[in-house]
C-alpha positions, 0 to 999 in steps of 0.5 A: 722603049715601052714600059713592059719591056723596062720592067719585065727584067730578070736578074739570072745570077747571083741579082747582078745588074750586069746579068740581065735576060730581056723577054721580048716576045716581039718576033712571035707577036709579029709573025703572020699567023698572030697578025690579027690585022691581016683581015681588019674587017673579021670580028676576030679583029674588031673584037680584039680592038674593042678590047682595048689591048690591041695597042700591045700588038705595035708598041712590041718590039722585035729586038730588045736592047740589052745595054740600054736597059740596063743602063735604065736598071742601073739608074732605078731606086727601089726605095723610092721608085724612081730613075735617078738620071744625071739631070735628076730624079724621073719616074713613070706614071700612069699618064706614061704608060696610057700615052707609050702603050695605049692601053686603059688605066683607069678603070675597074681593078684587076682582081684574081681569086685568091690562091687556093691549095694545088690540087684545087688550082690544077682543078679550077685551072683546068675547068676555067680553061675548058669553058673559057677556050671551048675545050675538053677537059681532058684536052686542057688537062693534059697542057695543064700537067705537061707544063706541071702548074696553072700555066698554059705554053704561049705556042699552045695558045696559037692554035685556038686563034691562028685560023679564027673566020667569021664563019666560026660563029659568035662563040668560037670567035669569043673563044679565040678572042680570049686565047689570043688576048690570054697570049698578048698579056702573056708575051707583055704585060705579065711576062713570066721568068720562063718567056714561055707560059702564061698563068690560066688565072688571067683567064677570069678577066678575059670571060666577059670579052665585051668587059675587057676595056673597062680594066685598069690594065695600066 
């Protein structure tokens, strides 16, 4: 079971244990039109690999299942971190997460900029996600006021990566580089309560397309 779907768990009422809803966004990963491994050859891909997130892409799964996470809910220690099993005590390093998910985790640390008034982030949002996707503003503000936050939909991304050729050149390649990754951290690592949006804030560590490997993702 990879790390993310373990810990990216919702209790829905009333924190019950018994009340879980998994977000696996497996099925949307996999679906052809995401299949970045369709043309290996492409820049699109070599970009995506060299990133050091394309590991994302295999360790997703299809189907979650809900009972044997939360047999693992049941069994986890907030007060200490750790998984207390009938044969002991367990916990998950970083040696676990680099070894099941394949992503780095050493490195440089993520860092956002710090939270600003609404107004200012709906603004900033805005203009981060014009210049990181090769957009009109008013194209991104429009997603930005459906949605009613700093937070752009998973299927709205798809169309900036979805028909990527080499023939786009090197910056429209870039830009679908950063909405497909902005997508695969949005159905993984950072999945969200509504398993629909992703934060425009993870954007920042996605301008440097060549940078991205040197992030602690773990």
């Amino acid at each position: 079971m990879s790390f993310h779907l373990i810990c990216k768990i919702c209790v829905l009422k009333q924190e019950r244990a018994d009340l879980l809803k998994c977000q696996s966004h497996g099925r949307k990963i996999h679906k052809n039109h995401f299949d970045w491994k369709v043309d290996i050859r492409s820049e699109f891909a070599k970009k995506v690999r060299a990133s050091g997130l394309s590991n994302l892409f295999d360790s997703s799964f299809n189907i979650a299942n809900k009972y044997l996470v939360n047999a693992f809910v049941e069994r986890w220690m907030p007060e200490t971190n750790t998984f207390h099993m009938t044969f002991g005590e367990m916990t998950i390093t970083l040696d676990d997460v680099s070894t099941i998910l394949g992503i780095p985790v050493v490195g440089n640390t993520i860092e956002l900029p710090s939270s600003l008034s609404d107004k200012e982030t709906f603004v900033t949002s805005t203009k981060l996600l014009a210049g990181a996707l090769g957009i009109t503003e008013e194209y991104a503000w429009d997603e930005l006021k459906m949605v009613k936050g700093s937070s752009v939909r998973l299927e709205w991304l798809r169309q900036f990566f979805e028909d990527v050729k080499n023939t786009d050149g090197a910056e429209g390649i870039k830009y679908a580089v950063r909405a497909y990754l902005l997508f695969l951290l949005g159905c993984t690592l950072f999945i969200n309560k509504s398993g629909t949006r992703v934060p425009v804030s993870f954007l920042h560590l996605l301008l440097d397309v060549d940078s991205v490997h040197t992030y602690a993702w773990g």
